[in-house]
matplotlib code that plots the C-alpha trace (Angstrom):
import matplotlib.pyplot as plt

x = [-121.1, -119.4, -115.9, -117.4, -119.8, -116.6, -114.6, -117.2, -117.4, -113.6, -113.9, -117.0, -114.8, -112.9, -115.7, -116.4, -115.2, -113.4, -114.3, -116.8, -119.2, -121.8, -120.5, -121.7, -125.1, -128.3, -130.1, -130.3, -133.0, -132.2, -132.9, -134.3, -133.1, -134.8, -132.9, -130.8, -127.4, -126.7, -126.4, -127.3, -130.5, -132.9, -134.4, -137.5, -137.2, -139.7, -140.9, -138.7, -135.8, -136.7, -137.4, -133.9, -132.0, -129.8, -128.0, -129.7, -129.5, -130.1, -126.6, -126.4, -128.6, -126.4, -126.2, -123.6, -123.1, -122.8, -119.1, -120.7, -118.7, -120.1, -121.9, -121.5, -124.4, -126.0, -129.4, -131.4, -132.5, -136.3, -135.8, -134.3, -137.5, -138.8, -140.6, -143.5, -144.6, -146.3, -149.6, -151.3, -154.9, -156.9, -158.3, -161.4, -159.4, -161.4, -160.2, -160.5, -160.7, -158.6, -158.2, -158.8, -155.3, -153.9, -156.3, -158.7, -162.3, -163.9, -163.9, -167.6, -167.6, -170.9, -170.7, -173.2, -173.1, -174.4, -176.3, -172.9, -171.5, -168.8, -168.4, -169.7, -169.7, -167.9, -168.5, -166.0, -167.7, -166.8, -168.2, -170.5, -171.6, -169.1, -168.7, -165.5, -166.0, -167.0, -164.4, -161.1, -158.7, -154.9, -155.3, -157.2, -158.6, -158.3, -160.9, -158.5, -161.6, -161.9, -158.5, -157.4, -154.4, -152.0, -150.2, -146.4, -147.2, -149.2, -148.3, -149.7, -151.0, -152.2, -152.9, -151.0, -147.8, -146.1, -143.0, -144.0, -141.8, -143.5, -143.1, -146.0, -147.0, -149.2, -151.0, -153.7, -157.1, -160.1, -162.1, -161.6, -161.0, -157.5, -154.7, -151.1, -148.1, -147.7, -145.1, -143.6, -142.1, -142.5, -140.8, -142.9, -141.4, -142.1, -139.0, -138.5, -134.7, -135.0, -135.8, -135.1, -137.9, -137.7, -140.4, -141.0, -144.6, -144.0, -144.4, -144.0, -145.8, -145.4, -148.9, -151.8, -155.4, -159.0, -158.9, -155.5, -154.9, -152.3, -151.3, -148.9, -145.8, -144.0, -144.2, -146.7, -148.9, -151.8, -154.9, -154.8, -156.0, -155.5, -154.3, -153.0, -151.8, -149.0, -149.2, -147.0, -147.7, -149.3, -146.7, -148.1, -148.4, -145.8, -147.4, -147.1, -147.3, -148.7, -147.9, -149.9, -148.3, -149.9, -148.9, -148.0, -149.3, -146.3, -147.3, -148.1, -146.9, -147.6, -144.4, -144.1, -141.6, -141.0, -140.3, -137.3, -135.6, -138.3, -138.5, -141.0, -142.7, -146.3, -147.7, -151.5, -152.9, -156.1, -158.6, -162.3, -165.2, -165.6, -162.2, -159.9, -156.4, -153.4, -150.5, -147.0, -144.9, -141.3, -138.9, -135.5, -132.7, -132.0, -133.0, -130.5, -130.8, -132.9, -136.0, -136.6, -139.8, -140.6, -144.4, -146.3, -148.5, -150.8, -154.4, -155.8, -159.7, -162.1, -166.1, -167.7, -166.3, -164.4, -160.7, -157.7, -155.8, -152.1, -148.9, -146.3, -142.3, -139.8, -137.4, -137.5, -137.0, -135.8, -135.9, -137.5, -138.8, -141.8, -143.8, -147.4, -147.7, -151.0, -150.9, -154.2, -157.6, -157.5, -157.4, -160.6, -158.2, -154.7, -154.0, -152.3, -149.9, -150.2, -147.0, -146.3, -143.1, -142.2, -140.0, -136.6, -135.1, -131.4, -129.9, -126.3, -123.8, -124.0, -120.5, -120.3, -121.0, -124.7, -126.9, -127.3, -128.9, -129.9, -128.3, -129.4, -128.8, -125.2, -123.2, -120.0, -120.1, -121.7, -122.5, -120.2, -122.0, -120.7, -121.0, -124.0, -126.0, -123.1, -123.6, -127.1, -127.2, -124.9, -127.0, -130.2, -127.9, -127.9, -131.1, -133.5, -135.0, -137.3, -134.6, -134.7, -132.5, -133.6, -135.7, -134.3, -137.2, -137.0, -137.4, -137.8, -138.0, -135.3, -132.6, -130.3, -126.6, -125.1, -128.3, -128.0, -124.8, -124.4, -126.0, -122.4, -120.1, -116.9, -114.2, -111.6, -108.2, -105.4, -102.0, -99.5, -97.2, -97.9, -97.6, -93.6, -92.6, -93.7, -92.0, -88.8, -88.8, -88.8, -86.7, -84.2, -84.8, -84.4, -81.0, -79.7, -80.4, -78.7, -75.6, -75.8, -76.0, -73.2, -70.7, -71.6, -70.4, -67.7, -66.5, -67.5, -65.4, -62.0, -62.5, -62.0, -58.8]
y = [37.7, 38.3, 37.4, 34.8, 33.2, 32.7, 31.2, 28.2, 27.9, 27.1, 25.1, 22.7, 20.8, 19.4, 17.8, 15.5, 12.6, 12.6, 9.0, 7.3, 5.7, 3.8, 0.6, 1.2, 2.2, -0.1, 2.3, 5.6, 8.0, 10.3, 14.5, 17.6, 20.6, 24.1, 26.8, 28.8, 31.1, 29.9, 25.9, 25.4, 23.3, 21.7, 17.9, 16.6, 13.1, 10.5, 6.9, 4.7, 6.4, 5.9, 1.8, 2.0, 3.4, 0.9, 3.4, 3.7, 7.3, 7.0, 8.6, 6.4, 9.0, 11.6, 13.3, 12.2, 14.2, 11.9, 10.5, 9.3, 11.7, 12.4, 16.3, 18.3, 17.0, 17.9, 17.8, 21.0, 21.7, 22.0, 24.8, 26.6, 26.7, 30.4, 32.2, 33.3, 36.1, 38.7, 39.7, 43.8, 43.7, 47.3, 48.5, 51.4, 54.4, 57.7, 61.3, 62.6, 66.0, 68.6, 68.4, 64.8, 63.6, 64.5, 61.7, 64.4, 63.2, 60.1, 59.0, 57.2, 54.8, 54.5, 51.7, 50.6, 46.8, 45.1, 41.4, 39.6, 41.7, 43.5, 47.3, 49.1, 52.8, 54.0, 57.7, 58.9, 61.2, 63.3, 62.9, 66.4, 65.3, 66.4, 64.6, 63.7, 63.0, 67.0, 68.2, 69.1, 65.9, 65.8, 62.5, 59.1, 56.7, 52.7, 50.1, 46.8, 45.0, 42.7, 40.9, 37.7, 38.3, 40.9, 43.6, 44.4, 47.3, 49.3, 51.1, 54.4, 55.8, 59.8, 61.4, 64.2, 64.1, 66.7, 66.1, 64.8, 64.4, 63.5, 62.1, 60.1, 58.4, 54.9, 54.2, 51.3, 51.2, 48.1, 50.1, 53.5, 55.4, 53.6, 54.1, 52.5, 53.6, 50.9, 53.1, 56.1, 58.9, 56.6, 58.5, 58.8, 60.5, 61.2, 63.1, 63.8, 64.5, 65.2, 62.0, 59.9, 59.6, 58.3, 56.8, 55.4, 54.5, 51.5, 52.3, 48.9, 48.8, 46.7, 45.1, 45.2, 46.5, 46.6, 50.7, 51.8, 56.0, 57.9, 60.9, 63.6, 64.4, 67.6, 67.8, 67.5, 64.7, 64.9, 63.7, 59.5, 57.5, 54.4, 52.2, 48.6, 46.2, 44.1, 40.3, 37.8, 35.1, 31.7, 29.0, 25.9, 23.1, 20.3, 17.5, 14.1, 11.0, 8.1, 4.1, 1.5, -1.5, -5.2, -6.7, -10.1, -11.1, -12.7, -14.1, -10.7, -8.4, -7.6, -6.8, -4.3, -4.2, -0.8, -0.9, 1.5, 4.2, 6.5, 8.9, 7.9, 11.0, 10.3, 6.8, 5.9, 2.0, 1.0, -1.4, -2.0, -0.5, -0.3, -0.3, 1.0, -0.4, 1.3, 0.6, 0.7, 1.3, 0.0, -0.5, -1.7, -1.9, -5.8, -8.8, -9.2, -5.5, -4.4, -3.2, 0.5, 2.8, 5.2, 6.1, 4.8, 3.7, 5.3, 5.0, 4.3, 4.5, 4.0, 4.5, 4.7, 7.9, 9.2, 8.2, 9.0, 11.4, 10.3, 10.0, 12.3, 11.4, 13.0, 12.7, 11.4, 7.4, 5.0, 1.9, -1.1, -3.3, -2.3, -3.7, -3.0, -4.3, -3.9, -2.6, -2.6, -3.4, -6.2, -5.7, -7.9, -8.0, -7.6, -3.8, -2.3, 0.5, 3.6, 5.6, 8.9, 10.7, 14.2, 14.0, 15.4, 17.7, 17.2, 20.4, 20.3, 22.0, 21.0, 21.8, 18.7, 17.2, 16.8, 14.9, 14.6, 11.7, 10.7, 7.5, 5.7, 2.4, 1.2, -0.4, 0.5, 4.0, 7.2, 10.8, 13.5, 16.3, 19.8, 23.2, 24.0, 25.4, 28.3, 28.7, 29.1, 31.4, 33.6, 33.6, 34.7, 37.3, 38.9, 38.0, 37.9, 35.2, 33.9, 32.9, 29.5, 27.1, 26.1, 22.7, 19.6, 16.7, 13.3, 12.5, 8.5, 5.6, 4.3, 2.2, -0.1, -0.1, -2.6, -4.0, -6.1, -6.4, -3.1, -3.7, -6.2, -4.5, -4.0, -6.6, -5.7, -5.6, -7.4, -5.2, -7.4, -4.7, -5.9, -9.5, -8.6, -7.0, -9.5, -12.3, -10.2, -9.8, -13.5, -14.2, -12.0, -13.4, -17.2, -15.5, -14.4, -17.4, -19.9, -17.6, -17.8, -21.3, -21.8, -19.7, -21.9, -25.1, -23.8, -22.4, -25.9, -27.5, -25.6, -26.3, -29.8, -29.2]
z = [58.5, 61.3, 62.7, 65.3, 62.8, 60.9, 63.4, 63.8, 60.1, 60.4, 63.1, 61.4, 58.7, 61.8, 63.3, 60.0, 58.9, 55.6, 54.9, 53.2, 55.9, 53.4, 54.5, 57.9, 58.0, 57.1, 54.6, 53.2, 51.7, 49.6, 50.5, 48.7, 49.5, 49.1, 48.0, 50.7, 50.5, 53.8, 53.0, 56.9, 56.7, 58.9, 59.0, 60.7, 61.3, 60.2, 61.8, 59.3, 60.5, 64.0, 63.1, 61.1, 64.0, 66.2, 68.7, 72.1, 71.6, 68.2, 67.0, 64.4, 62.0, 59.8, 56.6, 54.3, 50.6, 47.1, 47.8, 51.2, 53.8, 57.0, 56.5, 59.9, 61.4, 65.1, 66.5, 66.5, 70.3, 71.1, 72.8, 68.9, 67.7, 66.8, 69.2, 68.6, 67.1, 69.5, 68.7, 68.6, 69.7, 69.1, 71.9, 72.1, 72.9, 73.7, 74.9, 78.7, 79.4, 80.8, 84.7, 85.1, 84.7, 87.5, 89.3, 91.2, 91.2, 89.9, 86.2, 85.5, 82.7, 80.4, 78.1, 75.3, 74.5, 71.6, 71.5, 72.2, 74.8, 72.8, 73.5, 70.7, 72.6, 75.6, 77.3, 80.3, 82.5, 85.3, 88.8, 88.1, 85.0, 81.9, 79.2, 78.0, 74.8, 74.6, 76.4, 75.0, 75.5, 76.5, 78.0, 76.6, 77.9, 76.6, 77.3, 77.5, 79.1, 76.4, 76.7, 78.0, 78.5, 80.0, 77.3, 77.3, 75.0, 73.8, 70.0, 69.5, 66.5, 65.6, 62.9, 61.1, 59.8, 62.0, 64.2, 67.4, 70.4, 73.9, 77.4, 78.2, 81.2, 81.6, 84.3, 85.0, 86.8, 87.4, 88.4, 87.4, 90.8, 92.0, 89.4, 89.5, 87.1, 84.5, 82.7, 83.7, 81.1, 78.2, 75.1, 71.8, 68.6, 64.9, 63.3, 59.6, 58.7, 54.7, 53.1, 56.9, 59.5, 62.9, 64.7, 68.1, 68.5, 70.9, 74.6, 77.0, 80.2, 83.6, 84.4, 83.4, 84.0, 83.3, 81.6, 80.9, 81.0, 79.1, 80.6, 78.7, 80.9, 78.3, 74.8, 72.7, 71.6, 68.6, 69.1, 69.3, 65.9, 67.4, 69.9, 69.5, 72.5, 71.8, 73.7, 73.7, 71.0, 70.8, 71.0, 69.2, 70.9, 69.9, 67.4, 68.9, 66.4, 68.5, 68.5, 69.4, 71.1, 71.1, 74.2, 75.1, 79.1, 81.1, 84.8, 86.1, 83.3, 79.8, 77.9, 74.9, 72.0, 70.6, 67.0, 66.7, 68.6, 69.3, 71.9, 73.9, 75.5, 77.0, 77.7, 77.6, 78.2, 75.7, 77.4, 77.5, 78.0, 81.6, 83.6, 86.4, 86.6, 88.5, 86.3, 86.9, 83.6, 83.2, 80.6, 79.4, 76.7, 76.1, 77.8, 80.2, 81.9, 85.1, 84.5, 85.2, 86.4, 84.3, 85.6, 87.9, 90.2, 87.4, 87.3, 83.9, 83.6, 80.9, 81.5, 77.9, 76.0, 79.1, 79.6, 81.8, 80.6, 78.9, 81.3, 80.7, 81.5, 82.8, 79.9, 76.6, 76.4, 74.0, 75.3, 72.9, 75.6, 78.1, 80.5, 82.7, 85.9, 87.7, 91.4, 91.9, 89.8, 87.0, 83.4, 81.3, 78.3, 77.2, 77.0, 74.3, 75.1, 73.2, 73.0, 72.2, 70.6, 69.2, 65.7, 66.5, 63.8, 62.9, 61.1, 59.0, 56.7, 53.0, 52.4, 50.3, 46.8, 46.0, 46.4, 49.8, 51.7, 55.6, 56.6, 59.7, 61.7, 62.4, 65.0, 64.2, 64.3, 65.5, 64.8, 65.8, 67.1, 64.7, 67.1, 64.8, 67.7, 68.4, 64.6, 64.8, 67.6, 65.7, 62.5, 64.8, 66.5, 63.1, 61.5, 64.1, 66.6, 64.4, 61.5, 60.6, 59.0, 55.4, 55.0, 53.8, 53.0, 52.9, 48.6, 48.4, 50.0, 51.6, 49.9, 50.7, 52.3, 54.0, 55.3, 59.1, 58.3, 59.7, 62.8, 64.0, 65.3, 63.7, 64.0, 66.6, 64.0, 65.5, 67.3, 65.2, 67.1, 70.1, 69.3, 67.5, 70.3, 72.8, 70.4, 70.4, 73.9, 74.5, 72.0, 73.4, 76.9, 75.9, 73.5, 76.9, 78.6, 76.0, 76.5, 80.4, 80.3, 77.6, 79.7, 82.8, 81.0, 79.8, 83.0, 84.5, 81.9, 82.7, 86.6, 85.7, 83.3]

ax = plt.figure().add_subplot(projection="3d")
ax.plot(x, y, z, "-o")
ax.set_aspect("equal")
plt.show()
């Protein structure tokens, strides 16, 4: 662990609350941990947390440990999720003969398919009719046909277990006559040192083409077992949970209640059968504030199986009341609004005494953000980009705090400070005066002696 990861583990215990906060949230469910050395773990959270929470930006969810302090809590970005893995594809790789290289002459390509399509045999030919596969090879030649996407590598792999130390050169081709440098004196090595080896098989590449070429530059290279492109990896695509809405029809309108302090993400409308209403979608904290346009105009269509497709916003939204209003086209029912949300992920520090438990729903106080991001970063600087806090779960149902009673505000205590001083000052004021107006009679009194 390094110095800097150190410093923010310093600075965490600053950033809680040494107080027990149980009489201020509505409920609590208690957590399971899995085993880490780390105690940095991560928390998805579910729908009754989001119906439980009262903040408007829903900072009224934390982790407190068994004597009910506040944990250092802080929400775990979106964009901290791992990165994908990349992924190595093996391509056909066969050997070109001397003299071809050097780009002189065209290169013709004689491929045998099978039933599906797929390459099963592929013969590089000079222009006068030698075969390359018969020819002594210093270069080869990679069919990357097949893939859908571009490579940022390619990893070599020869047989033999002899030292190999090369410059190679990578250059690209769709149609086998015009080649571009994709890499230019790409270093490949195999060393032994006693019981020690060093290895660098990975060779990355701007572009990509159709046939790839690798051409030797000095040094020596065996003959090619293998060759593997590396793409980027799949990113899975985030997992919405989706509500649906009854609505209630008001003159024009038809208002929503959201059922908690979700964040609203994507928006669809339900209708019948056979429709075509452009909606506009608005929505607001409490009664009393200005509505607000999140989408719209919109046009939401149903005709049999086919629908529109959902309506994404700009930001996440919170809001618990919503409304439809129809710009154009006329709705043959009450719609119900589907909305969609992705669960946020909380991550903390259990630095306190188990058990641990999620709290949520107050409005008296509020989650203070620990610098567990900086912390995070750090960790990944040493372990990797795809390191990942441990995983805390949800174990029971939730259980009882301080109930609604939670949800009013804290009684503003009274400055009795204030109030003294203010008392002493008039005191003091109406003292002076009494003494004024005692030193005027008795002057008055004299005059008249």
């Amino acid at each position: 662990m390094n110095a800097r990861h150190c410093g923010w583990l310093l600075l965490v215990p600053l950033m809680t609350q040494a107080a027990d906060v149980r009489p201020d949230y509505r409920q609590r469910w208690p957590l399971q941990l899995a085993a880490s050395d780390d105690g940095l773990y991560q928390l998805t959270l579910n729908e009754a947390v989001y119906r439980t929470a009262h903040d408007a930006a829903a900072r009224d969810i934390t982790v407190i440990d068994a004597r009910g302090e506040e944990m250092p809590t802080a929400a775990l970005p979106v964009d901290a999720a791992p990165v994908a893995a990349p992924r190595r594809h093996r391509l056909p790789v066969f050997a070109v003969p001397e003299g071809t290289a050097t780009g002189k002459g065209d290169l013709q390509l004689i491929a045998e398919r099978d039933a599906s399509g797929a390459v099963r045999r592929l013969e590089g030919r000079l222009a006068t009719g030698t075969s390359a596969a018969s020819a002594a090879g210093s270069s080869w030649l990679i069919d990357a046909s097949a893939l859908g996407d571009r490579p940022r590598a390619l990893w070599l792999d020869w047989a033999g277990d002899t030292p190999v130390q090369a410059q190679l050169r990578v250059e690209g081709s769709d149609d086998l006559r015009d080649w571009r440098v994709l890499a230019s004196d790409a270093t490949v090595m195999a060393l032994d040192n006693q019981a020690q080896r060093l290895q660098q098989r990975r060779i990355a590449v701007d572009g990509g083409a159709r046939y790839l070429r690798i051409v030797p530059v000095s040094g020596s290279l065996p003959a090619l077992r293998a060759v593997e492109a590396e793409l980027d990896g799949l990113t899975t695509p985030a997992q919405l949970t989706w509500l649906d809405l009854p609505g209630t029809a008001q003159d024009t309108a038809v208002t929503y209640v959201l059922p908690g302090r979700f964040p609203i993400t994507q928006l669809d409308v339900g209708g019948g059968q056979a429709e075509a209403v452009q909606w506009n979608v608005d929505s607001r904290q409490t009664d009393d504030a200005v509505w607000l346009r999140r989408a719209g105009p919109w046009l939401a269509y149903r005709l049999g199986r086919r629908s529109s497709p959902p309506q994404r916003l700009s930001a996440p939204v919170r809001d618990r009341q919503w409304r439809l209003v129809a710009a154009q086209g006329r709705s043959t029912a009450v719609p119900a609004l589907r909305v969609a949300y992705q669960p946020e992920r909380l991550m903390f520090l259990a630095q306190g005494k188990p058990p641990y438990a999620l709290v949520a729903g107050s409005a008296r106080v509020q989650r203070g953000d620990a610098p567990l991001a900086d912390m995070l970063q750090a960790l990944r600087q040493q372990r990797g980009t795809q390191w990942q806090p441990a995983q805390a779960a949800v174990a029971a149902r939730a259980q009882p705090l301080a109930g609604e009673a939670a949800l009013q505000p804290a009684a503003v205590p009274h400055d009795w400070k204030r109030w003294l001083l203010w008392a002493l000052l008039v005191g003091g004021a109406l003292l002076v005066g009494g003494f004024a107006v005692s030193l005027l009679r008795s002057n008055g009194a004299n005059r008249k002696a």
